[in-house]
N, C-alpha and C positions, 0 to 999 in steps of 0.2 A: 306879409305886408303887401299891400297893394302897390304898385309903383308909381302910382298916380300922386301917391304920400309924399312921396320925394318933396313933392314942390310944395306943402305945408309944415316940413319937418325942419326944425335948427336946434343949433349943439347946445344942451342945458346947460352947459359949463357958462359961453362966453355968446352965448346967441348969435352965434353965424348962422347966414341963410347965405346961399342954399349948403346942403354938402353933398360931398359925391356918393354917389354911390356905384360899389361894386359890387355886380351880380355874380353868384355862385352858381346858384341852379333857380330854374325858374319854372312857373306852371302857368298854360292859361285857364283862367277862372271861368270863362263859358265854354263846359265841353264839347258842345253843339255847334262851337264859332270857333274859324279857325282862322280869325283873321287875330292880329296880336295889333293890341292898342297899349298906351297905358292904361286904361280902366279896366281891362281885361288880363292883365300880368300881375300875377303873383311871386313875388319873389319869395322862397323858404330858403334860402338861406344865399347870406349876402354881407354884407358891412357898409355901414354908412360911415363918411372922413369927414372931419372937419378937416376945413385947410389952413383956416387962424391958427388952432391950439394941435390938430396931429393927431386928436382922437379918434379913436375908430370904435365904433358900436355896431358888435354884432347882430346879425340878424340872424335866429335861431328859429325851426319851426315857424316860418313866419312873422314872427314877433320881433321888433327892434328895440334890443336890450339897450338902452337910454338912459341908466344909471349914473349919478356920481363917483369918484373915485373911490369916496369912502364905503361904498355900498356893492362895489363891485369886487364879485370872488377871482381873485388872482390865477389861481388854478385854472377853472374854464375858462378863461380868455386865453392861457396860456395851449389849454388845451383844442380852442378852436383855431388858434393859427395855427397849430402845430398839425391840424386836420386838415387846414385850406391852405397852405403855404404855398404852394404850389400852383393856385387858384387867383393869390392875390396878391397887389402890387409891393415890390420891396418896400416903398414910403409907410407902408401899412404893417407889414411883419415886421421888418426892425427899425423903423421909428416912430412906430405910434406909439400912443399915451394911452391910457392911464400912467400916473408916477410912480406906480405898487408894479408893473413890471421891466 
């Protein structure tokens, strides 16, 4: 996901803008530029928060998993903070949302 995204992205649950985001690892997208913008940072893996509801969506491979609750697999969410715990904020590992964990 581009980081630039950030500031078009709100939570599908309850429509809050903006949310946070927590970078995990990040790349820049022009390899030839080594100046770091947002339009040039990619983040592969990361979690965006709402701050209304407490949700946190993964960013996997790039991709920010933006599901509902009822669509979200329990296991991989359990297994991504259990991968980045260490990475990311207490408000995020134990009291984020989805209500399935």
């Amino acid at each position: 996901m581009k980081k630039s995204m950030v500031d078009i992205l709100a939570c599908p649950i309850d429509k809050h803008y903006p949310l946070e985001l927590f970078e995990i690892n990040i790349k820049n997208d022009n390899e030839n530029n080594n100046v770091y913008n947002n339009s040039n940072i990619v983040i592969t893996e990361g979690v965006l928060f709402c701050t209304k509801c407490s949700r946190f969506y993964p960013i996997i491979d790039e991709i920010p998993v933006m599901l509902p609750d009822e669509l979200r697999e329990k296991q991989t969410d359990i297994d991504f903070l259990k991968q980045w715990n260490n990475k990311l904020p207490e408000k995020v590992v134990k009291r984020g949302n989805p209500w399935h964990l």
